[in-house]
C-alpha positions, -999 to 999 in steps of 0.1 A, spaced: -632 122 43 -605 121 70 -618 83 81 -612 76 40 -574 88 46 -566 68 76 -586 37 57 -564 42 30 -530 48 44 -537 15 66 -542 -1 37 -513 8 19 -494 1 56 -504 -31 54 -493 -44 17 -461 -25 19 -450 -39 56 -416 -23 52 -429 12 42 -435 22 78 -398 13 85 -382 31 53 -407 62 63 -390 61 96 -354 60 89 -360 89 63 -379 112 89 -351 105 113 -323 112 87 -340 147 85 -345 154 119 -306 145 125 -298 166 93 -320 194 111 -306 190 143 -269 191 123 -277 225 110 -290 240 136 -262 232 158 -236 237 131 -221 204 133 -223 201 91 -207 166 96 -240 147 109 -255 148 79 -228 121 63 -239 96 89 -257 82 65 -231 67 45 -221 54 81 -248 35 84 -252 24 43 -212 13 49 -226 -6 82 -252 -24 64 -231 -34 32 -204 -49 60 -225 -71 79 -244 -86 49 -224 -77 16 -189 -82 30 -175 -87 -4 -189 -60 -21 -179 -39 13 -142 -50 3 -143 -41 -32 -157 -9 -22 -130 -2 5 -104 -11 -29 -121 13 -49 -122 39 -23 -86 40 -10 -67 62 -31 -93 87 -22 -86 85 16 -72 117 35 -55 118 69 -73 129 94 -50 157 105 -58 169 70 -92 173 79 -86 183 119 -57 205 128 -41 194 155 -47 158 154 -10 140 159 -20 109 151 -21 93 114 -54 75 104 -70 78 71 -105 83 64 -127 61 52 -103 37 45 -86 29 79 -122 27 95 -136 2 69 -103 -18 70 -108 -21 111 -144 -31 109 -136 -55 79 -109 -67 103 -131 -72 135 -160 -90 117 -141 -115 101 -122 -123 131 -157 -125 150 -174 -152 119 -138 -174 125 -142 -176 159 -177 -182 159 -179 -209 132 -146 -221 122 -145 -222 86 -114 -207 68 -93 -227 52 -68 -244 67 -43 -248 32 -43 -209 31 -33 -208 68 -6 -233 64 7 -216 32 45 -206 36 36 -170 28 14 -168 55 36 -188 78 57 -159 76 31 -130 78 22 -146 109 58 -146 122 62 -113 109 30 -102 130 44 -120 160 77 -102 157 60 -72 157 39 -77 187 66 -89 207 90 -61 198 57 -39 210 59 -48 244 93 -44 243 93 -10 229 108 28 240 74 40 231 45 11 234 17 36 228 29 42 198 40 5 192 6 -11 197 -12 14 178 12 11 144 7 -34 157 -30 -27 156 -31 -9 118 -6 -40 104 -32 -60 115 -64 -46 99 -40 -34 66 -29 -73 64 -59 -94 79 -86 -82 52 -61 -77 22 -44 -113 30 -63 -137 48 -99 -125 40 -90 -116 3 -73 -150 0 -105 -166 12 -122 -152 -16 -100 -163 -42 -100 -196 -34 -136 -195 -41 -131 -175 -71 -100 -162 -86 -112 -140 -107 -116 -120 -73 -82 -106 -79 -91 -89 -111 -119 -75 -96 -96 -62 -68 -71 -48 -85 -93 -31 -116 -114 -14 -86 -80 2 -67 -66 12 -104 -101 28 -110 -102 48 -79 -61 56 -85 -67 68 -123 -96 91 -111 -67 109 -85 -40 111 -109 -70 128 -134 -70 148 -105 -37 159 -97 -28 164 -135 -58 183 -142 -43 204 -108 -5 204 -123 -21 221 -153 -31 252 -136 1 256 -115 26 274 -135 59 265 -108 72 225 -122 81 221 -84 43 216 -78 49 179 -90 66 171 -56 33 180 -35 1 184 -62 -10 149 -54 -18 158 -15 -38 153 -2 -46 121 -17 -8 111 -11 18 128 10 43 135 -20 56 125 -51 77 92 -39 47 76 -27 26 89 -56 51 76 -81 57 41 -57 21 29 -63 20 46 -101 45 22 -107 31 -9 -90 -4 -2 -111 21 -2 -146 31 -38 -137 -5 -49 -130 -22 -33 -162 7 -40 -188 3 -78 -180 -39 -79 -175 -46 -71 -216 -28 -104 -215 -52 -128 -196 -75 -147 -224 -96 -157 -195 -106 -122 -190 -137 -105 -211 -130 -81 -239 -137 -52 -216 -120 -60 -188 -88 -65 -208 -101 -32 -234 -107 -11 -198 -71 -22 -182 -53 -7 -214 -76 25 -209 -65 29 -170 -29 20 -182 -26 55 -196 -31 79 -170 -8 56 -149 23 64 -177 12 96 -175 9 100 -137 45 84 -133 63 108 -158 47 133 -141 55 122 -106 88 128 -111 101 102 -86 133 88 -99 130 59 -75 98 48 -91 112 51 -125 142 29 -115 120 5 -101 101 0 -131 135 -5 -153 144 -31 -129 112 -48 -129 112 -49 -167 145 -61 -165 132 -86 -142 101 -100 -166 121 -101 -194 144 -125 -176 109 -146 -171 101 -144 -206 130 -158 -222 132 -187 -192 168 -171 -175 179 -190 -147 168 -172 -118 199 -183 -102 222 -163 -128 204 -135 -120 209 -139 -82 249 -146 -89 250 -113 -110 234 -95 -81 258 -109 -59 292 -100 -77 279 -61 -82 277 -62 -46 310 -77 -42 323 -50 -71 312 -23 -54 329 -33 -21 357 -37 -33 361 -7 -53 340 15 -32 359 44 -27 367 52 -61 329 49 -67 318 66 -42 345 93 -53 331 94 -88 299 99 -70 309 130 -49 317 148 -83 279 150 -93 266 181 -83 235 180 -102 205 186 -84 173 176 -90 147 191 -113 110 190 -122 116 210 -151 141 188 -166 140 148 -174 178 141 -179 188 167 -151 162 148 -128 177 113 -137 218 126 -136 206 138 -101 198 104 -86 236 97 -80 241 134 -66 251 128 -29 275 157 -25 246 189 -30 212 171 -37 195 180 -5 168 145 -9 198 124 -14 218 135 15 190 134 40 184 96 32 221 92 45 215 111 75 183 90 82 199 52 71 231 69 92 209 73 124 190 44 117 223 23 121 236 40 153 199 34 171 203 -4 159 240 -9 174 224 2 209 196 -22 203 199 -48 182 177 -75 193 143 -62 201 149 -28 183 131 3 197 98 -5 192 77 -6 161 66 26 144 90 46 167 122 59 148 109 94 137 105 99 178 138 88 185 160 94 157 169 133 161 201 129 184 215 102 159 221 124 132 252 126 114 263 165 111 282 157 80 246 147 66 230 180 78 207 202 45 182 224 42 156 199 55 166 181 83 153 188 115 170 194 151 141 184 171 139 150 142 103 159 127 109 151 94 92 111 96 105 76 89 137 64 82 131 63 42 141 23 38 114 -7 43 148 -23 56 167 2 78 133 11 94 126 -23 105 165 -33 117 162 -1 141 128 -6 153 123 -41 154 159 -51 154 179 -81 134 150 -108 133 125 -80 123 148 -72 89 152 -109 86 112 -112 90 109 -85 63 136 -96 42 118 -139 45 85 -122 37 101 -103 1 116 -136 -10 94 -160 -1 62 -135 -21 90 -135 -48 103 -169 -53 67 -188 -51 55 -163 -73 83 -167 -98 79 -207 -93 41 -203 -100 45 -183 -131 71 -210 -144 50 -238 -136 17 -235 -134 -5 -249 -165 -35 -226 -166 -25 -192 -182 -46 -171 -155 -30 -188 -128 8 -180 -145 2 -140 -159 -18 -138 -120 15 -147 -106 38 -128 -128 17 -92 -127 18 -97 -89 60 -102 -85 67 -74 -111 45 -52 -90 60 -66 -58 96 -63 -75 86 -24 -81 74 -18 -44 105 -35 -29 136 -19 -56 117 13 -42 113 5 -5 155 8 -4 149 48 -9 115 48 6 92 30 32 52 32 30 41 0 41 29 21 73 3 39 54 -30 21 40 -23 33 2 4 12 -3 -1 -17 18 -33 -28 5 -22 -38 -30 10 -51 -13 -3 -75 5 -31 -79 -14 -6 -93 -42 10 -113 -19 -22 -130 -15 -29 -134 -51 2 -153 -53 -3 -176 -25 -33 -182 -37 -24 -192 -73 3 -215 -62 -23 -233 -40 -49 -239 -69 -16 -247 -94 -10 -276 -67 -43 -289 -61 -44 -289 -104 -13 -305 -107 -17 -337 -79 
């Protein structure tokens, strides 16, 4: 009988010559598990999906991107998850966007093959720079600890999202839509989330902190709520697209509305007026120009009647509200009691006085929160700023930079916004195929939304929001090379 057994189990060993193997892995699964248990590490047990996610890298890339896409707005920080930790990294994101980051950058050395055209594009002429700048300033920096490791997270936030992204959509541009539809998939199941949360908390203030930990507050929340509004009002658009794809972007469109309303970030509202402001400029064929010459004399208005307006300003003493939608909008201007308002003075304030003592190299990337606290201005002082400085960034994706990586790190920044934004704008204008134009024009009204609300804000330095940044950036550059090659 037991000679039967053995007979029979070798046989069935013998067709199925990868049973042994599978039989192996699972034994050793539950022996780790085991071992987990008994020890009280309850974390071993998820190694699993470690080793799945290591196997879909090294032979699904792809999928392995769209996964990380789809996965992002679910990340935590890890001092979320550890106490203590100092350091900002999110998980799983930031450790799927590093391996992405090291393996591609391992197949181009070894065999050479990415295109050369996306290389030489001018948007990634000036990534590049912009990387460069940032590297330099590194070495340069008050803090290069901290420097090389915010260097190092640019790098796998723009190398997968950009270049290897780009890669992909030269092959394929429907790529994009299956980028963007997997992020707003994993976003609409958070803001389910959060407004499922909302719902059970009776105090309206909950709306500036119900999203954590998913996101750190409501700006950021509301920043990439409006740069998903932009995406799916243009995608129900695209003829190339199938029924459902253009049925299920209509779908996701309406948590989104809801999520931003609900957000209660005035800057993200703004930046959505503007940026429909902006498209309907496109539409009706505006010279870009005009618009640029309109900007220009506000600008030159409001120098030369500033004090009055800023006098008309200091009469607003209404602060802002989560309970109230006019209150919350009349408070934007509020820069005499509104506590958020003032403290963005007091950090573009200190931001200025660190970039007048160093305003070449800058103080080193990713290190204003650690220097800022003896540049405050005491006429700026509320409720929640900070002696010791603890209270983060300097608020601005253009004050940040100027102080940290000085005047050619703004101009890098400010080369990288206009150049996205004028080929995109150009693409949309010219290009013949209609996926190649609504690809373009989704992509700069998002991009328009992101940047009206990086003058309040600044998340760029966090994985949430730099991924379908630069990930539109590369949609872009990638349409105007295919409406090129289709048009010689």
């Amino acid at each position: 009988m037991l000679n039967k057994l053995v007979s029979a189990i070798r046989l069935l060993f013998s067709k199925n010559k990868y049973l042994f193997f599978v039989l192996a892995l699972c034994f050793g699964f539950i022996a780790v598990c085991a071992y987990g248990v008994y020890s009280e590490h309850l974390w071993m047990p998820y190694l699993v999906f470690g080793v799945i996610g290591v196997y879909i890298l090294v032979f699904h890339l792809e999928k392995f991107f769209y996964l990380m896409a789809l996965i992002v707005p679910f990340s935590i920080e890890l001092k979320e998850l550890q106490p203590g930790v100092s350091f900002g990294f999110s998980l799983p994101s930031e450790l799927m966007l590093a391996g992405m980051t090291v393996l591609f950058l391992v197949r181009i050395a070894l065999d050479n093959s990415y295109p050369l055209i996306i290389t030489k594009h001018k948007i990634s002429l000036v990534i590049l720079f912009y990387l460069f700048w940032l590297f330099l300033t590194s070495i340069s920096s008050t803090l290069p600890e901290v420097s090389f490791k915010f260097f190092a997270a640019k790098l796998w936030f723009i190398v997968p999202v950009y270049f290897l992204f780009a890669q992909y959509m030269k092959k394929d541009i429907r790529s994009a839509v299956r980028f963007l539809l997997c992020y707003a998939t994993g976003l609409a199941v958070v803001i389910c989330i959060t407004t499922y949360k909302h719902m059970g908390l009776p105090d309206v203030r909950a709306a500036y902190w119900v999203m954590s930990p998913f996101y750190n507050d409501h700006t950021a929340y509301g920043a990439i709520l409006a740069f998903f509004i932009s995406i799916l009002s243009v995608m129900p658009f695209m003829k190339s697209l199938s029924k459902w794809q253009r049925r299920y972007a209509l779908i996701l469109l309406v948590p989104v509305i809801v999520g931003l309303y609900l957000s209660f970030s005035r800057a993200a509202w703004l930046s959505v007026v503007i940026a429909s402001g902006l498209c309907i400029v496109l539409l009706l064929k505006i010279r870009i120009r005009l618009v640029f010459l309109s900007i220009i004399t506000l600008a030159v208005l409001f120098f030369s009647f500033q004090t009055e307006i800023m006098n008309r300003l200091s009469k607003n003493t209404q602060d802002s509200s989560a309970g109230n939608f006019v209150e919350h909008i009349q408070s934007a201007t509020n820069i005499t009691s509104d506590a958020s308002n003032i403290e963005r003075l007091n950090r573009w304030s200190a931001a200025l006085k660190m970039f007048r003592e160093k305003p070449v190299l800058g103080w080193g990337a990713g290190t204003y929160q650690f220097n800022y606290a003896s540049y405050q201005n005491p006429a700026y002082r509320t409720i929640i700023t900070t002696n010791a400085g603890t209270g983060g960034n300097a608020h601005s994706e253009y004050f940040g930079p100027l102080c940290e990586t000085g005047v050619i790190g703004l101009v890098s920044v400010l080369l990288l916004i206009t150049t996205s934004l004028w080929t995109g704008i150009r693409t949309f204008r010219k290009a013949k195929r209609q996926e190649l134009r609504l690809l373009s024009l989704m992509s700069v009204l998002a991009l328009t939304t992101y940047f009206c609300h990086g003058i309040l804000n600044n998340f760029l330095d966090t994985e949430k929001l730099a991924i379908p940044v630069f990930g539109a950036m590369a949609i872009i550059a990638v349409c105007n090379i295919l409406m090129k090659q289709e048009t010689n």
